[in-house]
C-alpha positions in Angstrom: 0.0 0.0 0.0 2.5 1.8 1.1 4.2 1.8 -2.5 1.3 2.6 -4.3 0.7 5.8 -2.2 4.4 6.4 -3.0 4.1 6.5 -6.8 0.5 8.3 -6.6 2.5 11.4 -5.0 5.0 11.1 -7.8 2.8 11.2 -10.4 1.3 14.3 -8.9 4.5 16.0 -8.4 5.2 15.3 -11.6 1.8 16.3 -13.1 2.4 19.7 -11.3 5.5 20.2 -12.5 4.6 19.6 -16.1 1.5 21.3 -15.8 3.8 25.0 -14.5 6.3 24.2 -17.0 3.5 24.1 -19.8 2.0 27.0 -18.3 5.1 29.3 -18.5 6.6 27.8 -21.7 3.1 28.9 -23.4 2.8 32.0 -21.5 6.3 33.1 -22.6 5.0 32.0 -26.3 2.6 34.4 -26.6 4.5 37.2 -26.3 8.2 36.9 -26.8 8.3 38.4 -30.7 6.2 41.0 -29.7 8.0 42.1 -26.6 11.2 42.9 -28.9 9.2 44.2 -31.6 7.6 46.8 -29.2 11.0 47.5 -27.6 12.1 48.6 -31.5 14.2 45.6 -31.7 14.4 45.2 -35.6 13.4 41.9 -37.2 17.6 41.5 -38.5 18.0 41.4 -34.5 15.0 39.6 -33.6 16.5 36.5 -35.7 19.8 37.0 -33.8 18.6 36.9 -30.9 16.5 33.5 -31.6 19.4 31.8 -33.1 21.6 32.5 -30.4 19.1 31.2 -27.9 18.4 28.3 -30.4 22.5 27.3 -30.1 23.0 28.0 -26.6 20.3 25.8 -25.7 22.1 22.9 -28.1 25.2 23.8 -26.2 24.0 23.7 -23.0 21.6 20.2 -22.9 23.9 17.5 -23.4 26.0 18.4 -20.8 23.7 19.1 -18.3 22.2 15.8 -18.9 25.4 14.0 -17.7 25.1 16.7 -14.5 22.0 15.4 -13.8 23.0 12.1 -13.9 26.0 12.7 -11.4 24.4 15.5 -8.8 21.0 14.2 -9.0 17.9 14.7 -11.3 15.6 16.4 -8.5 18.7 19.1 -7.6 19.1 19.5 -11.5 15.3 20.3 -12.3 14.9 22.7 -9.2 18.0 24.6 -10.3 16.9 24.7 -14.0 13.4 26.0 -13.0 14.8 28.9 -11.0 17.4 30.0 -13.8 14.8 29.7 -16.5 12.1 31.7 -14.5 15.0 34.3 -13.7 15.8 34.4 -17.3 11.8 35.3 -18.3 11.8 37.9 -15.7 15.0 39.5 -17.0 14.0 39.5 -20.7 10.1 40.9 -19.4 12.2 43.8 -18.3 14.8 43.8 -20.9 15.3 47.0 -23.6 18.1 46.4 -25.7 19.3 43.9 -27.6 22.0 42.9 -25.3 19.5 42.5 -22.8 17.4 39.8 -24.7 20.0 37.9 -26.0 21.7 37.7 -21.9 18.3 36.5 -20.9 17.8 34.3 -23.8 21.3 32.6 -22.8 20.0 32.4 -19.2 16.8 31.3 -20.1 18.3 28.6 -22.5 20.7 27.2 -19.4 17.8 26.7 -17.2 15.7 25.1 -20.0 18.8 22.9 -20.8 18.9 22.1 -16.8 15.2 20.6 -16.7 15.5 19.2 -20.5 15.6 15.2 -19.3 16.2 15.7 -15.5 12.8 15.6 -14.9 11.5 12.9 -16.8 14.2 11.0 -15.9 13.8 11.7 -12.3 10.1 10.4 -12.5 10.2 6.7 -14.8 13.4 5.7 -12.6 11.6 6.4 -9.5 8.5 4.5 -10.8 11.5 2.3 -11.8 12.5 2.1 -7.6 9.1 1.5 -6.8 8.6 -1.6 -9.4 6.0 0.6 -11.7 8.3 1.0 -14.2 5.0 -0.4 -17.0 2.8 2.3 -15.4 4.3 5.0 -17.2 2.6 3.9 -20.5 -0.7 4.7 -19.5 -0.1 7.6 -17.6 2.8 9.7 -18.9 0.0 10.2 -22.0 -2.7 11.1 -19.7 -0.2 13.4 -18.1 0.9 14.9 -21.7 -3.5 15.8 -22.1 -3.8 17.1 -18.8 -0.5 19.1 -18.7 -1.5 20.7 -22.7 -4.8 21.6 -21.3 -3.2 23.4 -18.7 -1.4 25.5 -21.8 -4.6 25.4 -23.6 -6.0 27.7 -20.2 -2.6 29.5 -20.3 -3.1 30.6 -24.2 -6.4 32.1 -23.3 -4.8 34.0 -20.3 -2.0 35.2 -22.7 -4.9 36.8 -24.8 -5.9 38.9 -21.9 -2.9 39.8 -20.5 -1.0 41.1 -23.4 -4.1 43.8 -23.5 -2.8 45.1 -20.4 1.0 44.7 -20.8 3.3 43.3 -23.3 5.6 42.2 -20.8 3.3 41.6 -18.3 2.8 37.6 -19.5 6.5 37.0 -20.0 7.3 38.0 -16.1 4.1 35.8 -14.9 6.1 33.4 -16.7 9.3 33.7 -15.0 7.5 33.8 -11.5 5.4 30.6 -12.5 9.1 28.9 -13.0 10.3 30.0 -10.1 7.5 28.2 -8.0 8.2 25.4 -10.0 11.7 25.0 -9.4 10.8 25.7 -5.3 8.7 22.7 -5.5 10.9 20.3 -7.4 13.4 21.4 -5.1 11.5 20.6 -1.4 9.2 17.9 -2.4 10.9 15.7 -4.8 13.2 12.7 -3.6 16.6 12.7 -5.6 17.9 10.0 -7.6 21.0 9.7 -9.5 22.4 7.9 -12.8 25.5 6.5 -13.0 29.4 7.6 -11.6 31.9 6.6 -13.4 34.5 9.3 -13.2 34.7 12.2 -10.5 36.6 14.6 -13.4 33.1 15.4 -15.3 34.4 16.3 -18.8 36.0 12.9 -19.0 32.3 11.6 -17.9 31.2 13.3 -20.5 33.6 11.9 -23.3 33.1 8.8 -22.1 28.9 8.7 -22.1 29.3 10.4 -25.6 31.1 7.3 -26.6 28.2 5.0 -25.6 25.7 7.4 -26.7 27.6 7.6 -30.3 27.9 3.3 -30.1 24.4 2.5 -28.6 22.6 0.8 -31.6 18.8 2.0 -29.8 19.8 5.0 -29.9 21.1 5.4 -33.0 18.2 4.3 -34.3 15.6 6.5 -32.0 17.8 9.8 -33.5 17.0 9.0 -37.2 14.1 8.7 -36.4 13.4 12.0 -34.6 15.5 13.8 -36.9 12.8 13.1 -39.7 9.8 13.8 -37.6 11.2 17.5 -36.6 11.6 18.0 -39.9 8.2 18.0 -40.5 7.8 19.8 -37.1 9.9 22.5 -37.9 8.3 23.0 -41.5 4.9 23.4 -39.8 5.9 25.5 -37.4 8.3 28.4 -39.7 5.3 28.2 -42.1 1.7 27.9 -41.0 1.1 31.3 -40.0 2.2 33.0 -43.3 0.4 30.3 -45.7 -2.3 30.6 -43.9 -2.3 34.2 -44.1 -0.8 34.9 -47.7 -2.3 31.5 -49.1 -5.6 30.7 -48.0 -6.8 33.9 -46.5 -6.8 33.0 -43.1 -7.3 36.2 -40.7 -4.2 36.4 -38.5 -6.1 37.6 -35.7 -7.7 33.7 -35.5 -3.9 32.4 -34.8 -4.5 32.9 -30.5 -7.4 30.8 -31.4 -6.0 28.0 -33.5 -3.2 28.0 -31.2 -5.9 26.9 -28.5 -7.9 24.6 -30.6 -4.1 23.1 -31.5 -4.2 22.5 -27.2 -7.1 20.8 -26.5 -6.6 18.5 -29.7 -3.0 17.4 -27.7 -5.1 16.8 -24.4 -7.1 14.7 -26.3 -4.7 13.0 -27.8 -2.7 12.1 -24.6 -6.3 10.8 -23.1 -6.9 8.4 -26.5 -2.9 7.5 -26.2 -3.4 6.6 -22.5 -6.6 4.3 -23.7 -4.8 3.0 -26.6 -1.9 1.5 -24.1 -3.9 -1.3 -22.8 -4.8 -2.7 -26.6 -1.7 -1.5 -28.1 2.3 -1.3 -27.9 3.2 2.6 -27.3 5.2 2.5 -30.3 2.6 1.4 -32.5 0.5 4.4 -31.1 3.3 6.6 -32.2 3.0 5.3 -36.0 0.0 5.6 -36.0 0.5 9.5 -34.9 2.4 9.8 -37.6 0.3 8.6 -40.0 -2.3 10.8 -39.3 -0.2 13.6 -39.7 0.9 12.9 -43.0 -2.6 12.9 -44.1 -3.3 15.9 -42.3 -0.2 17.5 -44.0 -1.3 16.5 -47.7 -4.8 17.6 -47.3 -2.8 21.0 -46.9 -1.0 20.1 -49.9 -3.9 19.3 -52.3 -6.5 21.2 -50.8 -5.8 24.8 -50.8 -8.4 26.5 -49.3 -9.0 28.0 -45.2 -11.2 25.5 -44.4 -9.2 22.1 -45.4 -6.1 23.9 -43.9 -7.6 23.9 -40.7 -9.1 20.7 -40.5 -5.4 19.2 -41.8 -3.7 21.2 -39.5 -5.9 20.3 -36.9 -5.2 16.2 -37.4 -1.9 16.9 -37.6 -1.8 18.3 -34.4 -4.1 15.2 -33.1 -1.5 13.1 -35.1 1.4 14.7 -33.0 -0.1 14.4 -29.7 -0.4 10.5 -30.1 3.1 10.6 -31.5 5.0 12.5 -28.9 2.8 11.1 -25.8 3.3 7.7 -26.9 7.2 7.8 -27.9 7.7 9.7 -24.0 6.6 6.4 -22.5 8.1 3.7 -25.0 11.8 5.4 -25.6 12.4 4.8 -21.7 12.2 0.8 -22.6 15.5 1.9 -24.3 17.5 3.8 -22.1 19.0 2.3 -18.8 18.2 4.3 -15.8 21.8 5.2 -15.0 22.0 7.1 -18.2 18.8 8.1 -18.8 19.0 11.5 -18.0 22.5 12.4 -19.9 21.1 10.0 -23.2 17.7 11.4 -23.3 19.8 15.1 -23.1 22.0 13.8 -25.9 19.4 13.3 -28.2 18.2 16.6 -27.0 21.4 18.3 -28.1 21.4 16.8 -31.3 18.1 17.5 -32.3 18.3 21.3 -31.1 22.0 21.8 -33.5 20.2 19.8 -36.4 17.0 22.1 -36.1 19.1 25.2 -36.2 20.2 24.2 -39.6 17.5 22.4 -40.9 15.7 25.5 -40.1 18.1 27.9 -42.6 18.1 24.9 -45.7 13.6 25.0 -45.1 14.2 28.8 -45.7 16.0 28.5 -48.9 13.8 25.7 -49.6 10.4 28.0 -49.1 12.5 30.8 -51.1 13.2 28.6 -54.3 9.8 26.3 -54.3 7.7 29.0 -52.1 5.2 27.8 -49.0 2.8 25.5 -51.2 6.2 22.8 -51.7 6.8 22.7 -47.8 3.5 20.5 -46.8 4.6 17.9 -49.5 8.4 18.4 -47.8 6.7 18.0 -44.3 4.7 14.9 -45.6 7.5 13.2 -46.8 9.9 13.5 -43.9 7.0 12.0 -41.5 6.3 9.1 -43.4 9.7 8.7 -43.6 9.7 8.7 -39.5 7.0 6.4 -39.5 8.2 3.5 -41.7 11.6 3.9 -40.5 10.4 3.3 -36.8 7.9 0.6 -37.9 11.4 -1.2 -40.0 13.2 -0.7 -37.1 10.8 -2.2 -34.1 12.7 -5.4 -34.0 15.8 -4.6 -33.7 15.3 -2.2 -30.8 16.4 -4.1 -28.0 15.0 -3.3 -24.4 17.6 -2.0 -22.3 18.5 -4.0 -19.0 18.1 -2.1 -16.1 20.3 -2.0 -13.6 19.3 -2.5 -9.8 18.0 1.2 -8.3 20.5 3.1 -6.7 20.1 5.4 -3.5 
């Protein structure tokens, strides 16, 4: 019994958690362009300041995976809370260029801090506890309940940026802060594996296994082809929709939140779908509904198709991403789970960066229509490389729990 109470408190920790972290990261969202924009930060700089953010987060996550691994995941997330709601604060109040980019940097550290710590701290102390399987059925219910928590936050953002520009991205930063206070006093720490007192050779070293570990080698490929076709949808939905189909802009704040409550759905149907189905079967699946979502873009040019594709590619996400947050833990052993799951992090973040700048050339030479067939193609390409792949991904072995 006593175990069972145990796990319940861990899952609502962790449900918090998620849920402040959503609500800030959206909060921030809403605003962030507009806050430099207003400051008569030009859009040359604005792009500067993104793409420094965009490589110091890259820079920052893999390392602080393997520092969350040797000083402790709960330690790890409380810090990275406390430096990333600093960080909001600072650029709320920020007026110069200089001033957003230092924030940014700040902002990207404590991002970088939380970016596997947390997740890791919470399947390896189901993992203590002998739940390790119960993370299936409820880290998807978590994902809907924590996205409708964003969904609320979207609608807040509305409201608040009426008053104050800045006024959401400080809320933000004060909402990490209380985040990182709680991880900090009520989480129990646990720890991956030491190896090596000298960090920077722990780090070389883990790299090494990372760089050698066949299930994770795999896993990348993967991911790399599926935020392809995130990173298409996300640099162009706005401006086709605007230029190409005549959608009003001032509808965004309210796709945005329709986008939301499609995810919390999703995570709910995901967490029903675990007790028929393997998790990574749900995530093809995902996938597969968002490449039909993204050619009904494609062949259908017109607002309302748009929407309704765009809408079950959102749906199609959801099932994706709450599905493969359960089933890549099968793959990772718990001592490295924090500084692997960072790694493939870090990797994505670099390879988005310049992914980002070939889609631009590519939307440049072919123009916005091209991308949804671009987006299309590098999602099926994630799902049938993932379904090939299934059986030859090996479970890892997990080592005995350590205090």
């Amino acid at each position: 019994m006593m175990k069972l109470e145990e796990y319940k408190k861990a899952t609502v920790l962790y449900g918090v958690l998620g849920s402040l972290y959503n609500m800030a990261d959206k909060l921030y969202g809403t605003v962030f362009i507009l806050l430099m924009y207003d400051r008569n930060i030009g859009s040359n700089m604005i792009s500067v300041v993104f793409a420094i953010s965009s490589l110091a987060l890259a820079a920052f996550d893999y390392p602080t995976g393997n520092i969350s691994d040797k000083y402790g995941r709960k330690k790890t997330a409380g810090i990275g809370f406390l430096f990333w709601g600093i960080g909001m604060i600072a650029y709320g109040y920020s007026t110069e260029t200089w001033g957003f980019i230092f924030s940014s940097i700040v902002m990207s550290f404590g991002i970088a801090l939380i970016s596997g710590a947390l997740q890791s701290w919470y399947v390896d102390y189901l993992h203590k506890l002998n739940k390790l399987d119960y993370k299936d059925k409820i880290i998807p219910k978590l994902t809907g309940i924590t996205s409708f928590f964003a969904a609320v936050t979207l609608a807040m953002g509305t409201v608040l940026i009426k008053k104050s520009l800045n006024l959401p991205v400080v809320i933000s930063g004060i909402i990490a802060c209380i985040a990182g206070v709680i991880a900090l006093l009520f989480l129990e720490d646990n720890y991956g594996e030491i190896t090596n007192d000298n960090i920077f050779v722990d780090i070389v070293n883990n790299t090494k296994k990372l760089v050698k570990d066949k299930n994770m080698m795999k896993i990348l490929i993967r991911n790399l082809f599926a935020h392809t076709a995130f990173i298409c949808f996300i640099l162009s939905w706005q401006i086709y929709g605007a230029n190409n189909v005549g959608l009003n802009p001032s509808l965004n704040g309210i796709l945005l939140i329709i986008f939301m409550l499609l995810f919390t759905f999703s995570g709910f149907v995901t967490s029903k779908l675990v007790d028929y189905f393997k998790a990574v079967y749900i995530s093809i699946v995902g996938m597969l509904i968002g490449v039909l979502g993204l050619i009904l873009v494609f062949l259908m040019p017109n607002v309302y198709f748009f929407i309704l594709g765009l809408c079950a590619f959102e749906f199609g996400l959801g099932m994706d991403q709450s599905a493969s947050s359960a089933w890549i833990h099968d793959y990772i052993p718990n001592d490295k789970r924090a500084t692997f799951y960072s790694g493939l992090s870090a990797i994505r973040s670099f390879y988005g960066f310049f992914v980002s700048i070939a889609i631009g050339y590519f939307i440049e030479y072919f123009g916005y229509t091209y991308i949804w067939l671009l987006a299309a193609i590098a999602e099926i390409c994630a799902a049938i490389y993932l379904y090939v792949n299934i059986n030859d991904l090996i479970p890892a072995i997990q080592p005995i729990y350590k205090e």
